[in-house]
PDB file of N, H, CA, C and O in Angstrom:
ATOM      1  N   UNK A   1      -9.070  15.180  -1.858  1.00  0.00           N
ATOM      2  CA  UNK A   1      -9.356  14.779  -3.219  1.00  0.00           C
ATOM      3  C   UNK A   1      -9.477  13.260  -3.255  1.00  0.00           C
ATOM      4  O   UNK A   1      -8.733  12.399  -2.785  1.00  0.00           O
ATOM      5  N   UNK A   2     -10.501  13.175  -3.871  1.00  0.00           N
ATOM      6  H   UNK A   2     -11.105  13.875  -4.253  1.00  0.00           H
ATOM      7  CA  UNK A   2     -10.580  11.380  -4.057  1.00  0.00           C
ATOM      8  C   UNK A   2     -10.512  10.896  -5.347  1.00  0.00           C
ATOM      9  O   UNK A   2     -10.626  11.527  -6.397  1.00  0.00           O
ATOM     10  N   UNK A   3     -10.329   9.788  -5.185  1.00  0.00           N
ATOM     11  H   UNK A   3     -10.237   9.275  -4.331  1.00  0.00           H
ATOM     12  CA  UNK A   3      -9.342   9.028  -6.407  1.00  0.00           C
ATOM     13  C   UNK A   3     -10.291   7.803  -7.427  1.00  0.00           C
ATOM     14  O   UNK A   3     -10.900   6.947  -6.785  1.00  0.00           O
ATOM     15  N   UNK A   4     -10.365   7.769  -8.662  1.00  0.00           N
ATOM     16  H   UNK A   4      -9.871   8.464  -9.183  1.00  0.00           H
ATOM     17  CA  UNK A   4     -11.022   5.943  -8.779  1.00  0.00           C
ATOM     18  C   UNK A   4      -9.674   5.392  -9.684  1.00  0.00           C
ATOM     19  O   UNK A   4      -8.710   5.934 -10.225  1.00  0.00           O
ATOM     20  N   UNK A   5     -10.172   4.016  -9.529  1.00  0.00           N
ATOM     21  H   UNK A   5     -10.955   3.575  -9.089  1.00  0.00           H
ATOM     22  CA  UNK A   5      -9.157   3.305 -10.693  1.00  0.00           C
ATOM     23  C   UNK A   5      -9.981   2.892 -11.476  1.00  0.00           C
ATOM     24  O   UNK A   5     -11.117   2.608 -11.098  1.00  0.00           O
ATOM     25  N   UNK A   6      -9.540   2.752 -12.899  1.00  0.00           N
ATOM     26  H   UNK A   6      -8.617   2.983 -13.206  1.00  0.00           H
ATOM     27  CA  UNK A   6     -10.309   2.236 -13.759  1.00  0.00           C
ATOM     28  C   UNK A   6      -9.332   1.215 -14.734  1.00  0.00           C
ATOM     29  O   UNK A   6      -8.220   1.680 -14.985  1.00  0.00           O
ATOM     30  N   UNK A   7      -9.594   0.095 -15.208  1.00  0.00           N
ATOM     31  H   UNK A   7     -10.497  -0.283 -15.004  1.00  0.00           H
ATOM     32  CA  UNK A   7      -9.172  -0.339 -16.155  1.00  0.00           C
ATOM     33  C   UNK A   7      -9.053  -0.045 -17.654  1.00  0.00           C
ATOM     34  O   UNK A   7      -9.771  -0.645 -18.454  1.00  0.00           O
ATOM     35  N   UNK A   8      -8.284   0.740 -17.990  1.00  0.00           N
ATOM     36  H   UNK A   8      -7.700   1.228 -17.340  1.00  0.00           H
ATOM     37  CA  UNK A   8      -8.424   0.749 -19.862  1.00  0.00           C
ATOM     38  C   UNK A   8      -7.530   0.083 -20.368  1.00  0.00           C
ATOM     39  O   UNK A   8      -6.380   0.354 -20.021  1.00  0.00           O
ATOM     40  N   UNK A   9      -7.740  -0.955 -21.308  1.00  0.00           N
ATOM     41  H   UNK A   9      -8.673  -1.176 -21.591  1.00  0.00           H
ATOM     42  CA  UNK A   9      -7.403  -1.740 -22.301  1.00  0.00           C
ATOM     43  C   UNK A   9      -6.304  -2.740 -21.665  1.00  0.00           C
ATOM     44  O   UNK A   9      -5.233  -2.991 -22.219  1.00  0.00           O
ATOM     45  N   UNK A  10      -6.681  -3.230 -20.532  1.00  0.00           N
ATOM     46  H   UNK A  10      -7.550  -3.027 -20.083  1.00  0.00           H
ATOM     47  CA  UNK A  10      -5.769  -3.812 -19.343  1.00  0.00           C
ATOM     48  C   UNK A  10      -4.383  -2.915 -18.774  1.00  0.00           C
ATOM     49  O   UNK A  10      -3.248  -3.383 -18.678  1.00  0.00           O
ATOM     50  N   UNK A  11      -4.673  -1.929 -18.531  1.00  0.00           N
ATOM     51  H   UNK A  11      -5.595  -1.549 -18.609  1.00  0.00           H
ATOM     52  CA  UNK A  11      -3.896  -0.829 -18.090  1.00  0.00           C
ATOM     53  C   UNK A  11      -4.878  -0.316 -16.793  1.00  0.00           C
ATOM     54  O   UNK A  11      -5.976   0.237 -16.726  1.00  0.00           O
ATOM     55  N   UNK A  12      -3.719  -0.882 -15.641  1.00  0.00           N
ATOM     56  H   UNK A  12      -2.827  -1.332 -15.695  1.00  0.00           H
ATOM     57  CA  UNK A  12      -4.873   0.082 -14.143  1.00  0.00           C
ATOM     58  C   UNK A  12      -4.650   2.087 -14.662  1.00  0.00           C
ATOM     59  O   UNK A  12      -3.560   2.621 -14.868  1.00  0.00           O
ATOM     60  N   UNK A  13      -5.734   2.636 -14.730  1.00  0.00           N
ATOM     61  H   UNK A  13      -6.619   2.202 -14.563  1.00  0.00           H
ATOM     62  CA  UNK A  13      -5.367   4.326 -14.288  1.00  0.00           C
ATOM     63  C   UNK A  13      -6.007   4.649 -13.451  1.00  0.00           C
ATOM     64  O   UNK A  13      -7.182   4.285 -13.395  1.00  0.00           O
ATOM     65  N   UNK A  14      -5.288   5.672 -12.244  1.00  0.00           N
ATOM     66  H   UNK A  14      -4.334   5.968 -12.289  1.00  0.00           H
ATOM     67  CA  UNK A  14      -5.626   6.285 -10.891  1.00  0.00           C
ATOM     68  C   UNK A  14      -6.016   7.725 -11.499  1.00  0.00           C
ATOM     69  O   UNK A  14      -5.308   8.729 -11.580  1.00  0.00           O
ATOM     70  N   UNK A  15      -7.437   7.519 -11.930  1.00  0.00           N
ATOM     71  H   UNK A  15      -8.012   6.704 -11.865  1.00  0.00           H
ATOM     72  CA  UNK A  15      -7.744   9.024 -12.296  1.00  0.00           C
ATOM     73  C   UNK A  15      -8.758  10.010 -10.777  1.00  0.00           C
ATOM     74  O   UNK A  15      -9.370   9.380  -9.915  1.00  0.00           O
ATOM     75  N   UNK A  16      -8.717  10.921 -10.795  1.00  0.00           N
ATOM     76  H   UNK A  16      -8.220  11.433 -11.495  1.00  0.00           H
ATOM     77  CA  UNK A  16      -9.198  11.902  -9.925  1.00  0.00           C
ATOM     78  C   UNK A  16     -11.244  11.694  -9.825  1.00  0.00           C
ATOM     79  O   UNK A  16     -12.048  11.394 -10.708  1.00  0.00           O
ATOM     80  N   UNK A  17     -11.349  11.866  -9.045  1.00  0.00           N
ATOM     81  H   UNK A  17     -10.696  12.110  -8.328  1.00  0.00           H
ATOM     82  CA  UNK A  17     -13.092  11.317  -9.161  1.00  0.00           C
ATOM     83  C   UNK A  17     -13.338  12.802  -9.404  1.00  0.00           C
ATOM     84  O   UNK A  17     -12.728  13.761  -8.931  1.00  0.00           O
ATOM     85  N   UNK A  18     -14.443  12.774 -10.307  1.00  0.00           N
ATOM     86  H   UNK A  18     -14.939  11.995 -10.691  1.00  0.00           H
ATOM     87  CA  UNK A  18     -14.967  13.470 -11.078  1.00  0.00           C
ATOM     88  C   UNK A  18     -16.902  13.795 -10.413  1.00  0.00           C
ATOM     89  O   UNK A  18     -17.499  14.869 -10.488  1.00  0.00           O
ATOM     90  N   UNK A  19     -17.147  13.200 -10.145  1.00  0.00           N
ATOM     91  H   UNK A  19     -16.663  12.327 -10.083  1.00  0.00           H
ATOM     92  CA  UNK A  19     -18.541  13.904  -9.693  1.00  0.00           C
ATOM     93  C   UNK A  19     -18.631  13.487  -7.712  1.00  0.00           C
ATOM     94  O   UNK A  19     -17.928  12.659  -7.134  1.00  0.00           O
ATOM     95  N   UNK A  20     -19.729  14.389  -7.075  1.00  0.00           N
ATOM     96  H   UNK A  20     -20.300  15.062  -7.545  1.00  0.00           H
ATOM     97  CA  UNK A  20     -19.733  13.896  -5.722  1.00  0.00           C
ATOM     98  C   UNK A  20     -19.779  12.273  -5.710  1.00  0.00           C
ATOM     99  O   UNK A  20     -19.108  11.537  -4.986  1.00  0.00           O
ATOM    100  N   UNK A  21     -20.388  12.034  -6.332  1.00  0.00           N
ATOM    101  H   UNK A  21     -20.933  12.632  -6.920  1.00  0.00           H
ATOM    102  CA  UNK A  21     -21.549  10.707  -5.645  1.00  0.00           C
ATOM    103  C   UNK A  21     -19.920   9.791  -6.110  1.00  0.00           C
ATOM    104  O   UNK A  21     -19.422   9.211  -5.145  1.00  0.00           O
ATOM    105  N   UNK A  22     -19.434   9.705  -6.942  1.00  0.00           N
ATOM    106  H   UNK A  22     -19.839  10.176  -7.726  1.00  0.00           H
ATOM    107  CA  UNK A  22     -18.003   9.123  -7.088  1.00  0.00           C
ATOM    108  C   UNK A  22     -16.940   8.971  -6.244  1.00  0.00           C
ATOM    109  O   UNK A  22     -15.895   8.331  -6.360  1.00  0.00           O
ATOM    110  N   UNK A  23     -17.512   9.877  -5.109  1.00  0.00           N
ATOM    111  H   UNK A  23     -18.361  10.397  -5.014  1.00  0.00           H
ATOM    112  CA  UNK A  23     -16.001  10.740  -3.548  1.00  0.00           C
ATOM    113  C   UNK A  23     -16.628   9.328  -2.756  1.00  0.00           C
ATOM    114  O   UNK A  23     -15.943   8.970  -1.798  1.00  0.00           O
ATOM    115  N   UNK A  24     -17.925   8.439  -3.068  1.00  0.00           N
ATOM    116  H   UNK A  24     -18.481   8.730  -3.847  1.00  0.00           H
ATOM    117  CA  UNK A  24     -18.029   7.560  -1.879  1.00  0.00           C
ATOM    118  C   UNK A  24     -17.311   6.619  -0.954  1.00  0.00           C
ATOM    119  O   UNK A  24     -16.840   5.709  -1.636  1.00  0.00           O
ATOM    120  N   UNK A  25     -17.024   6.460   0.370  1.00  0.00           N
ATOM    121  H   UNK A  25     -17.407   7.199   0.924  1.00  0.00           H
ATOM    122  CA  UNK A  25     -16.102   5.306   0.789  1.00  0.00           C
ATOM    123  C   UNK A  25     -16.470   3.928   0.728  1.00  0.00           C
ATOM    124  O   UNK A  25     -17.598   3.442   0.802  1.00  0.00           O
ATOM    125  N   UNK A  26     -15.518   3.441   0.604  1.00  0.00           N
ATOM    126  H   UNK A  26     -14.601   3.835   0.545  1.00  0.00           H
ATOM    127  CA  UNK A  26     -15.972   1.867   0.028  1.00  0.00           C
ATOM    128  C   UNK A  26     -15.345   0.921   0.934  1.00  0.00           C
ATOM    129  O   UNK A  26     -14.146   0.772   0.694  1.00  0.00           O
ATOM    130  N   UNK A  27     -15.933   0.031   2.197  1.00  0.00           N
ATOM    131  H   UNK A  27     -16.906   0.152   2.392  1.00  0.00           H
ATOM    132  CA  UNK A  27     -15.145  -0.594   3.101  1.00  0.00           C
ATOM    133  C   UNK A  27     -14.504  -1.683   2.268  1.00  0.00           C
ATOM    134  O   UNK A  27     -14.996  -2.277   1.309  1.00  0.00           O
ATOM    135  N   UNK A  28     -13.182  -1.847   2.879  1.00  0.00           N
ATOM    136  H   UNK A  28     -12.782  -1.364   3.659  1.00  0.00           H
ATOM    137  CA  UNK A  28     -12.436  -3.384   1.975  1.00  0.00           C
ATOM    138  C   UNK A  28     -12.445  -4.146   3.105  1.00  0.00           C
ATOM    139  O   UNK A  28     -12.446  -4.069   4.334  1.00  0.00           O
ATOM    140  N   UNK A  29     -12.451  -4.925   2.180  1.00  0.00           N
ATOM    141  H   UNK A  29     -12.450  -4.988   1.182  1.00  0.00           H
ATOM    142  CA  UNK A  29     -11.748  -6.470   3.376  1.00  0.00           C
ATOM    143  C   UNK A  29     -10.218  -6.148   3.815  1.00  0.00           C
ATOM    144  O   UNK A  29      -9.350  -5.680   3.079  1.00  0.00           O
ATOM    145  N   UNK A  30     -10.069  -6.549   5.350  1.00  0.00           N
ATOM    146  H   UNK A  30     -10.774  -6.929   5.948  1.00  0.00           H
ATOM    147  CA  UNK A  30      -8.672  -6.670   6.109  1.00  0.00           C
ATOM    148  C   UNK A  30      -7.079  -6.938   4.769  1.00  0.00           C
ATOM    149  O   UNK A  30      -5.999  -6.369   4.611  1.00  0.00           O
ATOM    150  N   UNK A  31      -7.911  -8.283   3.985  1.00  0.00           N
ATOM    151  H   UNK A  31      -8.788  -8.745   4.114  1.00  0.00           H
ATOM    152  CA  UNK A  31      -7.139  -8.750   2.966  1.00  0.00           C
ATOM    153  C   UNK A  31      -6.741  -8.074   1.761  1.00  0.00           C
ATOM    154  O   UNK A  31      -6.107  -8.554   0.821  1.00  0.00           O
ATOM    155  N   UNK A  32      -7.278  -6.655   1.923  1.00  0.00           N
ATOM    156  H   UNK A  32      -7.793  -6.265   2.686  1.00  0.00           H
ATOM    157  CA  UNK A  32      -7.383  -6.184   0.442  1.00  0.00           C
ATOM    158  C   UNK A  32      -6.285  -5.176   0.704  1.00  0.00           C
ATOM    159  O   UNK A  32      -5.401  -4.877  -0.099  1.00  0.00           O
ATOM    160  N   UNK A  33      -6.487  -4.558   2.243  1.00  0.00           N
ATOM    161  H   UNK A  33      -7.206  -4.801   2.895  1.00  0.00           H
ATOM    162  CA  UNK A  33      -5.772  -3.620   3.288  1.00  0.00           C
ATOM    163  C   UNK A  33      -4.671  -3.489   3.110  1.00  0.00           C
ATOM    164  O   UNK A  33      -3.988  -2.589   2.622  1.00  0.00           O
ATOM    165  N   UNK A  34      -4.326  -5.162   3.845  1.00  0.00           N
ATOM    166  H   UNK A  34      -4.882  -5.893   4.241  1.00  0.00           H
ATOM    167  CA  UNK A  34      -3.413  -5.361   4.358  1.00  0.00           C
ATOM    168  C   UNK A  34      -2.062  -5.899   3.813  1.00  0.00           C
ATOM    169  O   UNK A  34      -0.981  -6.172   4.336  1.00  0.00           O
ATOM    170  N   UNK A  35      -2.615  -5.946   2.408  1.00  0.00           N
ATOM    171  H   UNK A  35      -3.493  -5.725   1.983  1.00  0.00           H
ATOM    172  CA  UNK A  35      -1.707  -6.923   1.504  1.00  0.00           C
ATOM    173  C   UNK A  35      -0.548  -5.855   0.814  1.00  0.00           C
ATOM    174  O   UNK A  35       0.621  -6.080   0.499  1.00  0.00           O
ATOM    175  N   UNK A  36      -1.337  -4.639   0.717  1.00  0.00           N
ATOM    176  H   UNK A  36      -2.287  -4.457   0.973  1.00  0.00           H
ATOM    177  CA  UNK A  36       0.164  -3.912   0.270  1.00  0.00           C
ATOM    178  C   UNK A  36       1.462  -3.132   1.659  1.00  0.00           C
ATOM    179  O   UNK A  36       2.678  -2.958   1.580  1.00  0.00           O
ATOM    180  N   UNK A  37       0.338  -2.798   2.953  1.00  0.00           N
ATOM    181  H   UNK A  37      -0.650  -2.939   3.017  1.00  0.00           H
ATOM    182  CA  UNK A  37       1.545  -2.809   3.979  1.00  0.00           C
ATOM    183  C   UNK A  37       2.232  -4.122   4.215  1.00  0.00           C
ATOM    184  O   UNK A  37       3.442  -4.101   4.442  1.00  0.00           O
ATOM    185  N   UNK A  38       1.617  -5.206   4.187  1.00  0.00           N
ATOM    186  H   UNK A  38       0.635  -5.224   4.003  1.00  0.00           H
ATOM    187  CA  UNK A  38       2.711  -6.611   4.558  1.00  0.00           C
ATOM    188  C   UNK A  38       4.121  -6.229   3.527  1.00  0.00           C
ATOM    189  O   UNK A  38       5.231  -6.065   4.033  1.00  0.00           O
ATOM    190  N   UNK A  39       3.853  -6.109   1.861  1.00  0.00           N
ATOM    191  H   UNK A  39       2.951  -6.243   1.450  1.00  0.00           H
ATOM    192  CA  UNK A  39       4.420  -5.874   0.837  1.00  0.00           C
ATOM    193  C   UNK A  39       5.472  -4.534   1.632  1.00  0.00           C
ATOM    194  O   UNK A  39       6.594  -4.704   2.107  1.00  0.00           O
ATOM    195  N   UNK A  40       4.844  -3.488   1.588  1.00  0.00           N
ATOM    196  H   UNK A  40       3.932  -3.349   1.202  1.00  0.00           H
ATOM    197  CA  UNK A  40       5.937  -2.634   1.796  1.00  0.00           C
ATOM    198  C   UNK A  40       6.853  -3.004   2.816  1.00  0.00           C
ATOM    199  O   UNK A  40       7.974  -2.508   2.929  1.00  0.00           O
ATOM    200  N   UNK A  41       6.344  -3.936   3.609  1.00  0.00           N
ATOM    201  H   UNK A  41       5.433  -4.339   3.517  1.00  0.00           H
ATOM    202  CA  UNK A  41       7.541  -4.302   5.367  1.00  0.00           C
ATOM    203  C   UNK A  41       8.155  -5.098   4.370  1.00  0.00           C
ATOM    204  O   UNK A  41       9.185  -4.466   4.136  1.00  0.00           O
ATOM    205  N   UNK A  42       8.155  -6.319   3.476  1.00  0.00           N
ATOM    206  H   UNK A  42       7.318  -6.832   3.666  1.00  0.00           H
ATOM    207  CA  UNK A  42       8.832  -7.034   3.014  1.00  0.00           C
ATOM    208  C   UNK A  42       9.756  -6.205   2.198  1.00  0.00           C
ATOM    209  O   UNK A  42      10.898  -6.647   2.324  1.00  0.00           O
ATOM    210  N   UNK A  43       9.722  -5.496   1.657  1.00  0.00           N
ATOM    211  H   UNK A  43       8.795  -5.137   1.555  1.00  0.00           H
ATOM    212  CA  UNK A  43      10.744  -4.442   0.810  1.00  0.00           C
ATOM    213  C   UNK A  43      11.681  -3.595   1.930  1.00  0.00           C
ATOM    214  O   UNK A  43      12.911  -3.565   1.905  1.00  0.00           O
ATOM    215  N   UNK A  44      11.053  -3.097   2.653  1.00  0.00           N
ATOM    216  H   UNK A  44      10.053  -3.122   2.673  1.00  0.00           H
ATOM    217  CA  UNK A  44      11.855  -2.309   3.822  1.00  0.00           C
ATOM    218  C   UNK A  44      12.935  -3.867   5.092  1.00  0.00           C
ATOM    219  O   UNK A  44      13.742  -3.833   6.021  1.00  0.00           O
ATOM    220  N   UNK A  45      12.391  -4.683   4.478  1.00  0.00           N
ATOM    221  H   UNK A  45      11.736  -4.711   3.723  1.00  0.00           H
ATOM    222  CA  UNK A  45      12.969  -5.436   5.578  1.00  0.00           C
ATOM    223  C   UNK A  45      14.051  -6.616   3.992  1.00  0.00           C
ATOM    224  O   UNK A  45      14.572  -7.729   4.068  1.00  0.00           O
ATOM    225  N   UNK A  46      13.977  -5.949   3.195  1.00  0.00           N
ATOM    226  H   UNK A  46      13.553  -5.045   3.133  1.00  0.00           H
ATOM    227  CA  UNK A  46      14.787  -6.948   2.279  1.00  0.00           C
ATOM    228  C   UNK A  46      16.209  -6.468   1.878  1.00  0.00           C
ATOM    229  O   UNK A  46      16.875  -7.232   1.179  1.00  0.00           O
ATOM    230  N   UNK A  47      16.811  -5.107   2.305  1.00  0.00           N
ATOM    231  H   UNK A  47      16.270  -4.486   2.872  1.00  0.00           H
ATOM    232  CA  UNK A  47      18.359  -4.634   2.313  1.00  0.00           C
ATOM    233  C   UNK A  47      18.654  -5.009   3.250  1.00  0.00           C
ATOM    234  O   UNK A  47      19.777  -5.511   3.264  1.00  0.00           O
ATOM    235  N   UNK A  48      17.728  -5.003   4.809  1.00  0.00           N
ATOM    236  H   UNK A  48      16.815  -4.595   4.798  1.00  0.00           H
ATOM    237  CA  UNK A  48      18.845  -5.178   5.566  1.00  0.00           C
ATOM    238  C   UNK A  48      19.270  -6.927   5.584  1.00  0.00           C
ATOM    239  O   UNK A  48      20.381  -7.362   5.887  1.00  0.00           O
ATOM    240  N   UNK A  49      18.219  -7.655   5.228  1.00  0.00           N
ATOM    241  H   UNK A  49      17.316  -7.302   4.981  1.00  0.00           H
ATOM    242  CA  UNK A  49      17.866  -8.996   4.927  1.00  0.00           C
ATOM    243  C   UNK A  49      19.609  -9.500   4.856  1.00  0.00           C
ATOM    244  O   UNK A  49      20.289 -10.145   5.655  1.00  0.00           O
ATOM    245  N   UNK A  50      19.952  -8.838   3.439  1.00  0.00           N
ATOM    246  H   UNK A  50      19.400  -8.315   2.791  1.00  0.00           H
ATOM    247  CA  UNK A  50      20.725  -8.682   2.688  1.00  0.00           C
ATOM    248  C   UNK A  50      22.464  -8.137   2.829  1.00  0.00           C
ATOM    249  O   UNK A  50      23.449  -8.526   2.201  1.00  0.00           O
ATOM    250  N   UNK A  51      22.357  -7.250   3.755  1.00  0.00           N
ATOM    251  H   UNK A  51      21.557  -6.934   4.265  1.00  0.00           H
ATOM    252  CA  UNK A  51      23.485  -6.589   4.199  1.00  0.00           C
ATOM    253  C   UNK A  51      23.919  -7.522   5.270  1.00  0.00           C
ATOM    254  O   UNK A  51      25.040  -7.403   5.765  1.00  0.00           O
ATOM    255  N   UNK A  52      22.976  -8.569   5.704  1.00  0.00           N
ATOM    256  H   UNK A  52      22.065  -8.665   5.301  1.00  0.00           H
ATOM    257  CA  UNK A  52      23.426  -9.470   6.788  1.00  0.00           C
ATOM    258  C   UNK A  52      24.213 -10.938   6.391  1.00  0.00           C
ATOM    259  O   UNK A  52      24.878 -11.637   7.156  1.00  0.00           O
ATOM    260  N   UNK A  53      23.879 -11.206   4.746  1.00  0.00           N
ATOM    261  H   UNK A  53      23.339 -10.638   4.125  1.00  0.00           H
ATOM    262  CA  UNK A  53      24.386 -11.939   4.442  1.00  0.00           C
ATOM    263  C   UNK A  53      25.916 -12.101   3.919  1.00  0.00           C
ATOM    264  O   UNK A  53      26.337 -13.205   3.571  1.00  0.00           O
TER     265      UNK A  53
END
């Protein structure tokens, strides 16, 4: 199942794609990628960060 986001009324929604031609893949940049796994290591690496102090 594939997904779009859309903006309504400055609200992101992750609604379900609705016709084929909508299922298309869309290459991102490395930067677009990569910015929420860096994010999740920084969260997974911020208790133990923490438990050390």
């Amino acid at each position: 199942m594939q997904q779009t986001a859309q903006r309504i009324v400055g609200h992101l929604h992750i609604l379900d794609a609705t016709a084929e031609k909508s299922e298309a893949v869309l290459p991102l940049p490395k930067v677009i990628w990569r910015a929420p796994l860096e994010h999740q290591e920084r969260q997974q690496a911020e208790p133990v960060a923490l438990a050390e102090v």
